[in-house]
Each structure stands twice: as C-alpha cells, then as structure tokens.
PyMOL commands that place a pseudoatom at each C-alpha (Angstrom):
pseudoatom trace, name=CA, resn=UNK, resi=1, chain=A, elem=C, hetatm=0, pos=[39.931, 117.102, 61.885]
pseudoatom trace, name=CA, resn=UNK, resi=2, chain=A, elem=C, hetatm=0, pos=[40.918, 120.463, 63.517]
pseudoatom trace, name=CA, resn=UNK, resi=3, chain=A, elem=C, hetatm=0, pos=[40.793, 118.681, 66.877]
pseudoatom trace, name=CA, resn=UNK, resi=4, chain=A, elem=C, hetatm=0, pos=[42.717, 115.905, 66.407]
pseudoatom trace, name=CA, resn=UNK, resi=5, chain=A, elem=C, hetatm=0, pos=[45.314, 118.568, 64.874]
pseudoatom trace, name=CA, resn=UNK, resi=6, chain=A, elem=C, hetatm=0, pos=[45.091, 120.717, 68.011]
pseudoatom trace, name=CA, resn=UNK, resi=7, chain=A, elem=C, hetatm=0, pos=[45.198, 117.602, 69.904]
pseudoatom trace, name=CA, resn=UNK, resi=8, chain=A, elem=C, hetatm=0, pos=[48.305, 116.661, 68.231]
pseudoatom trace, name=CA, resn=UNK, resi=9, chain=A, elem=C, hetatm=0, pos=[49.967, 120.173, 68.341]
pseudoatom trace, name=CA, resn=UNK, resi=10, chain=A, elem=C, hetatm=0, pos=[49.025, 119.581, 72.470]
pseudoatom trace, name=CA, resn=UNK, resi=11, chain=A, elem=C, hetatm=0, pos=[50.975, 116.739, 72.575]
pseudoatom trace, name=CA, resn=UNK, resi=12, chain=A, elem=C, hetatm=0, pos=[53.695, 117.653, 70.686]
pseudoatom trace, name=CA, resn=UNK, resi=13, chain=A, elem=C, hetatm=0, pos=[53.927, 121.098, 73.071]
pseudoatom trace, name=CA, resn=UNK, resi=14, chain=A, elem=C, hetatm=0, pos=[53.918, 118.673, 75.597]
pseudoatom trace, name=CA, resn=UNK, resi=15, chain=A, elem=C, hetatm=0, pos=[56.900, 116.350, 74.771]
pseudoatom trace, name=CA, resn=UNK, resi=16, chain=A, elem=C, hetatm=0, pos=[58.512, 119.306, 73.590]
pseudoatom trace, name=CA, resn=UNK, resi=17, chain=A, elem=C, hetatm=0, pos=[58.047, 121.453, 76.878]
pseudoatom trace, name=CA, resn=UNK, resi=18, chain=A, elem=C, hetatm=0, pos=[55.566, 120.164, 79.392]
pseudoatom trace, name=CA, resn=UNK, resi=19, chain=A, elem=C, hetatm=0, pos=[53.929, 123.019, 78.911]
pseudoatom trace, name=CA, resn=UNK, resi=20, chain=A, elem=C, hetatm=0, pos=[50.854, 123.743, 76.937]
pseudoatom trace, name=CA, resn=UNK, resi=21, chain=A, elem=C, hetatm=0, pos=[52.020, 125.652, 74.412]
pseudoatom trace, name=CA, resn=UNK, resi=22, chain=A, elem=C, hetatm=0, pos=[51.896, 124.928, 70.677]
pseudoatom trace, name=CA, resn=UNK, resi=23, chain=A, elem=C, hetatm=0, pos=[54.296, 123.077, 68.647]
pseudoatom trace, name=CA, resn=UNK, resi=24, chain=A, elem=C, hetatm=0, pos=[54.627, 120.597, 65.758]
pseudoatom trace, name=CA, resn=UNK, resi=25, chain=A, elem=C, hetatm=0, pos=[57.076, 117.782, 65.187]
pseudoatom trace, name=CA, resn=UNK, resi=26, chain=A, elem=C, hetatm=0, pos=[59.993, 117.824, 63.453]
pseudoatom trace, name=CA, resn=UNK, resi=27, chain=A, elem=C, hetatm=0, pos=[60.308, 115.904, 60.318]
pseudoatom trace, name=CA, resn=UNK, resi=28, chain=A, elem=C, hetatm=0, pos=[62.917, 112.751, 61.554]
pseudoatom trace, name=CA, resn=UNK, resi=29, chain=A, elem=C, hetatm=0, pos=[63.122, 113.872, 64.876]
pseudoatom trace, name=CA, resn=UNK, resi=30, chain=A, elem=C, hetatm=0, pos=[62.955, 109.914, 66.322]
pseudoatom trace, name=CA, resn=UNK, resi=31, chain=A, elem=C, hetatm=0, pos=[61.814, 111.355, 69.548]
pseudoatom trace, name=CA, resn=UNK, resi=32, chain=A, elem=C, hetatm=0, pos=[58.837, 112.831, 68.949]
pseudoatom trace, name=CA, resn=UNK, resi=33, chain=A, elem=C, hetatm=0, pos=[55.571, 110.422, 68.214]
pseudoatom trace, name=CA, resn=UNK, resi=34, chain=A, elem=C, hetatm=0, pos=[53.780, 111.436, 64.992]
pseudoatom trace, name=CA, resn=UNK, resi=35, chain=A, elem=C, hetatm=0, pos=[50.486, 109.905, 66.758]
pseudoatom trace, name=CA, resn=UNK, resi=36, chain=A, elem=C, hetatm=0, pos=[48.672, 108.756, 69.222]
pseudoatom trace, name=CA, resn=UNK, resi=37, chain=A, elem=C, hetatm=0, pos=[49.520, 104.890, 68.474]
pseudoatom trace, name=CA, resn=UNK, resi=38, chain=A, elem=C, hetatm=0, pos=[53.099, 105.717, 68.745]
pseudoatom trace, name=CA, resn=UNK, resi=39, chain=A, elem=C, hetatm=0, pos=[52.882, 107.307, 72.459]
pseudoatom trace, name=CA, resn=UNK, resi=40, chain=A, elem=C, hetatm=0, pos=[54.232, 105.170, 75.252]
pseudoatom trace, name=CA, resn=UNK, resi=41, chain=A, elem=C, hetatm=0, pos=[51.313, 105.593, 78.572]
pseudoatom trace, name=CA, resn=UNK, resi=42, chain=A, elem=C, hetatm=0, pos=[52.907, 108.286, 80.105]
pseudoatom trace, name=CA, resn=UNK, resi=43, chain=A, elem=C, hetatm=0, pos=[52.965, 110.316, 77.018]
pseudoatom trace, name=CA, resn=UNK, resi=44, chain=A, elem=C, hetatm=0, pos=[49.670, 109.643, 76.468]
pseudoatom trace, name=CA, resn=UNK, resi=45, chain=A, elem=C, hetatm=0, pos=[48.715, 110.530, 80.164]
pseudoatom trace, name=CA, resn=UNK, resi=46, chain=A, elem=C, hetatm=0, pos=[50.512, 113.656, 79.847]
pseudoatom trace, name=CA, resn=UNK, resi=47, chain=A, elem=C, hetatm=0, pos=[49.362, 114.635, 76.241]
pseudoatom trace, name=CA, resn=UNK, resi=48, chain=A, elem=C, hetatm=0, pos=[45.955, 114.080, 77.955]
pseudoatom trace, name=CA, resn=UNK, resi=49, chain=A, elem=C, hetatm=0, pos=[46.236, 116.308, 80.961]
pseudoatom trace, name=CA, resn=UNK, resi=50, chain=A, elem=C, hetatm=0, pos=[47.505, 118.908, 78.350]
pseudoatom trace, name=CA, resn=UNK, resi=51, chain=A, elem=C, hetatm=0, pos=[44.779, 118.868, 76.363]
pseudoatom trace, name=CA, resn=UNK, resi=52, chain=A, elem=C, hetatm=0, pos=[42.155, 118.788, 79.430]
pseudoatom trace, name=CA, resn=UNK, resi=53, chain=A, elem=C, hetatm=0, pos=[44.177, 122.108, 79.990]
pseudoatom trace, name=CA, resn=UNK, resi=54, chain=A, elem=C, hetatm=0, pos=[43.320, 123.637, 76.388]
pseudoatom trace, name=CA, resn=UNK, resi=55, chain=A, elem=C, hetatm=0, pos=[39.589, 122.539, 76.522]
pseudoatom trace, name=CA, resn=UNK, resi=56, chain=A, elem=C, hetatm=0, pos=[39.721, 124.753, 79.973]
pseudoatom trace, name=CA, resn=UNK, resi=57, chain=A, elem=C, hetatm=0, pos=[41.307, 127.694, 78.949]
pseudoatom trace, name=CA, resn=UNK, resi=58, chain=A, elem=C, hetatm=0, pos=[38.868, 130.125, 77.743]
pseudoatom trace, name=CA, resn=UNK, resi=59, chain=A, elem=C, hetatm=0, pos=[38.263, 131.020, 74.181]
pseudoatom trace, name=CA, resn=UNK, resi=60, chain=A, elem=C, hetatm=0, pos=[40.861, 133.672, 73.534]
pseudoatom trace, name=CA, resn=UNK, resi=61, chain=A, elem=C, hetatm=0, pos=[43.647, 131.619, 75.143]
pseudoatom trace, name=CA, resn=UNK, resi=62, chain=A, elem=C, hetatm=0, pos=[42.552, 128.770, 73.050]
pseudoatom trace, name=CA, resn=UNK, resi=63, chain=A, elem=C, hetatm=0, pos=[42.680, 131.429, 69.978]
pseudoatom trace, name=CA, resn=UNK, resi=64, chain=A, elem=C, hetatm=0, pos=[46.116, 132.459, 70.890]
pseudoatom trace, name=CA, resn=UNK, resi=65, chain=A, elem=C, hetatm=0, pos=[47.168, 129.082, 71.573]
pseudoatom trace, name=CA, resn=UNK, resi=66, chain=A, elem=C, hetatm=0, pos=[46.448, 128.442, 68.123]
pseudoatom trace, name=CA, resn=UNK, resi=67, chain=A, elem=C, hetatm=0, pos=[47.806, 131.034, 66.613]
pseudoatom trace, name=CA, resn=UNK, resi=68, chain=A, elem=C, hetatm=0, pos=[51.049, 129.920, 68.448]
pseudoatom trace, name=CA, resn=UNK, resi=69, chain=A, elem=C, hetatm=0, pos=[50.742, 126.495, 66.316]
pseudoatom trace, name=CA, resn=UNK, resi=70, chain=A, elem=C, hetatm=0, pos=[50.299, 128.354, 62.933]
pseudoatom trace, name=CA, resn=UNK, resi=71, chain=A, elem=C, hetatm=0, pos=[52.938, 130.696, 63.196]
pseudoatom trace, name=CA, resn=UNK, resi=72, chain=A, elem=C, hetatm=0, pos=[55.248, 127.325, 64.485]
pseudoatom trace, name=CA, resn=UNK, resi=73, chain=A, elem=C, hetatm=0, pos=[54.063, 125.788, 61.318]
pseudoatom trace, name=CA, resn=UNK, resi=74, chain=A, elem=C, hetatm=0, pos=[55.494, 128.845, 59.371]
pseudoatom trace, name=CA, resn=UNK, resi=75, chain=A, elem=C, hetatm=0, pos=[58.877, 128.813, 60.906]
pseudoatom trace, name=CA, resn=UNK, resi=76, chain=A, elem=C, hetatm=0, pos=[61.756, 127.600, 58.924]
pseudoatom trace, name=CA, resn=UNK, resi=77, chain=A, elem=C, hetatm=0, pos=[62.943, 124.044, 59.306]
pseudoatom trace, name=CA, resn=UNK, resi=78, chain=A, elem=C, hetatm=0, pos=[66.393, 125.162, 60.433]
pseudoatom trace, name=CA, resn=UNK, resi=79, chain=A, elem=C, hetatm=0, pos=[64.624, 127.944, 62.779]
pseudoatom trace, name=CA, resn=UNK, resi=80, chain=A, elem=C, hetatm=0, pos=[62.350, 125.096, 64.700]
pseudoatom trace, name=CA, resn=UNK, resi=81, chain=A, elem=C, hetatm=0, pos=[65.435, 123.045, 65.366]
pseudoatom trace, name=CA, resn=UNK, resi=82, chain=A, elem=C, hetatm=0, pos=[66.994, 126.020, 66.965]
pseudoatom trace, name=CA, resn=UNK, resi=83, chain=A, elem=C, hetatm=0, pos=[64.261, 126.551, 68.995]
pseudoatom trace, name=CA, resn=UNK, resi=84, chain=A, elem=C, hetatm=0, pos=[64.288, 123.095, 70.054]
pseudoatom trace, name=CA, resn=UNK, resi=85, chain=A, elem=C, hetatm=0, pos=[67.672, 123.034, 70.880]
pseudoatom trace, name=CA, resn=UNK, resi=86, chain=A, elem=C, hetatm=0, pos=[67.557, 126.555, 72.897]
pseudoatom trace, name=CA, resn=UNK, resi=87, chain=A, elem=C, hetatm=0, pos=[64.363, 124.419, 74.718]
pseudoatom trace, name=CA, resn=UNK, resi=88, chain=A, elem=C, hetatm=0, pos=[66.545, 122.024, 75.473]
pseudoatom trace, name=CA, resn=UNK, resi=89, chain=A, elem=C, hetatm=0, pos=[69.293, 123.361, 77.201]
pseudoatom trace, name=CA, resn=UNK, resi=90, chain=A, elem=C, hetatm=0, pos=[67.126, 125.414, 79.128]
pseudoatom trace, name=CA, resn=UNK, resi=91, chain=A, elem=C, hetatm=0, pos=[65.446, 121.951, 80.448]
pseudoatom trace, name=CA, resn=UNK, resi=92, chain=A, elem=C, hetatm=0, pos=[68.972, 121.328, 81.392]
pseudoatom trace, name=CA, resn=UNK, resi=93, chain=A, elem=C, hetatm=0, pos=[69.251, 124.095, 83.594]
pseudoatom trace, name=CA, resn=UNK, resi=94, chain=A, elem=C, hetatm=0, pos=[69.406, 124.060, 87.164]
pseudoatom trace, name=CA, resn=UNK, resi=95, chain=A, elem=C, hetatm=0, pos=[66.491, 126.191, 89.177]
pseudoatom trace, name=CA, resn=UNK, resi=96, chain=A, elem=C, hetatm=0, pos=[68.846, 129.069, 89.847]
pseudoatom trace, name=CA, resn=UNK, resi=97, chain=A, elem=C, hetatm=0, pos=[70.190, 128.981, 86.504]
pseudoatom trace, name=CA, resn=UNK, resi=98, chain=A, elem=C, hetatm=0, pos=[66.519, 129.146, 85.292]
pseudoatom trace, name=CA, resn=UNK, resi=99, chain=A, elem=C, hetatm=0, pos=[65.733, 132.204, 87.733]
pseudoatom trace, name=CA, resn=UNK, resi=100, chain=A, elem=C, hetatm=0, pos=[68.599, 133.789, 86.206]
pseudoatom trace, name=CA, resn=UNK, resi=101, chain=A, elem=C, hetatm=0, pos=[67.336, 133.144, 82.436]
pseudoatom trace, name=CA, resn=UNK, resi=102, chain=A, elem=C, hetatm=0, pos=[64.180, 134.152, 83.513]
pseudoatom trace, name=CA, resn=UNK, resi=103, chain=A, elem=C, hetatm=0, pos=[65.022, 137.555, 84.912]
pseudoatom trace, name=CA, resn=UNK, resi=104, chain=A, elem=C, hetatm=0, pos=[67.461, 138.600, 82.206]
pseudoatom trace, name=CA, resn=UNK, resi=105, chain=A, elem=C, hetatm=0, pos=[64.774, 137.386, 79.316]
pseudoatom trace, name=CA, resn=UNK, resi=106, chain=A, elem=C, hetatm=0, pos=[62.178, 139.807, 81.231]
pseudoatom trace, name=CA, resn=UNK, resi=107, chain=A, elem=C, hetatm=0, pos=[64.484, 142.651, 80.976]
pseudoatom trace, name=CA, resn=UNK, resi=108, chain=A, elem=C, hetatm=0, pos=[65.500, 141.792, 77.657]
pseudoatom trace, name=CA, resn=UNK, resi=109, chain=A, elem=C, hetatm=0, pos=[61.945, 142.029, 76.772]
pseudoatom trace, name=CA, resn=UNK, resi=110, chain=A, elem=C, hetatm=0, pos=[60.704, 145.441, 78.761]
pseudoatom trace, name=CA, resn=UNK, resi=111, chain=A, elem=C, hetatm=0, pos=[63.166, 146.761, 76.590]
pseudoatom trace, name=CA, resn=UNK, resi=112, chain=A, elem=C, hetatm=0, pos=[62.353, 145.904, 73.420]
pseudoatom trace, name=CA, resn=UNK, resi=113, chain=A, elem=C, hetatm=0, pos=[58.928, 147.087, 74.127]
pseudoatom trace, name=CA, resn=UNK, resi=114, chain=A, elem=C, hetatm=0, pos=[59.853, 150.361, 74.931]
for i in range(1, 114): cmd.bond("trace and resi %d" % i, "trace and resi %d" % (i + 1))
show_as sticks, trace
zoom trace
C-alpha cells in the first residue's frame, strides 16, 4: 500500500511538474488522473521514468521526498491550488524569464536564512 501511494504521489509530481517531487491531486481537478487506469501512455511512460528516479535516489532523498508528500497532504485546499497555479505560470515562462525567477527566488531565500 505505501508504494502504490508513493507511486501515485510520483505521478501526480509528475503531471504536476515533470519533476520528481511530491504532490497529491486535487479533489475535481479534471486534469489530473486519480490512477493508473485513468493515465493516457505518455503519462504512464512519464509517471514511470519518475518513479525509476525515486527507487534510485538514495534513502534520505527518498525520506525527504516523502516528507515533501505529507506535508502537501497537510496544506490547505485553497493553499494547494495556489501552489498549482504559481506552478503553472511559471511553466508558462519563457527560459529567460525562468533565469530571472530563478535568481531573484535564490536571493529571496539567502536572505531569509540569514
């Protein structure tokens, strides 16, 4: 069971960002399959190659991976469509515009850990 749940949360990061990273559906989001059934061949290739990813990463990255899909399942219905909206538009940016992000985000965050 916690396997097909990590696989799941793979996928879902996956459709959400093509990233692994962890994630969980929204509730009514038609977008997003709520299983494997549901997932046209190319989602299922790439829901594969992102969960050949997970089984590689070693343990702690695996450990932190799923603590990313716990604390996603904590977050506020409101607060994951926000997320998935700011994921959005940054999928809509252009590679420049992305740099950009990027840099100011990293700056944004050296200072918050100071």
């Amino acid at each position: 069971m916690r396997a097909t749940r990590i696989l799941l949360a793979i996928v879902v990061a996956g459709l959400l960002c093509g990233a692994p990273a962890d994630a969980r559906p929204l509730r009514g989001d038609p977008r997003l399959a709520r299983n494997w059934e549901e997932l046209d061949p190319g989602e299922r290739e790439r829901a594969l190659r992102n969960f050949q990813r997970y089984r590689s990463l070693p343990e702690s990255g695996r450990q932190r991976m799923d603590r990313s899909y716990e604390s996603w399942q904590k977050l506020d219905k409101r607060e994951r469509e926000r997320v998935q909206r700011n994921y959005e538009r940054y999928q809509r940016m252009s590679p420049d515009e992305r740099r950009n992000f990027e840099s100011r985000y990293k700056r944004w965050k050296g200072g918050k850990d100071r």
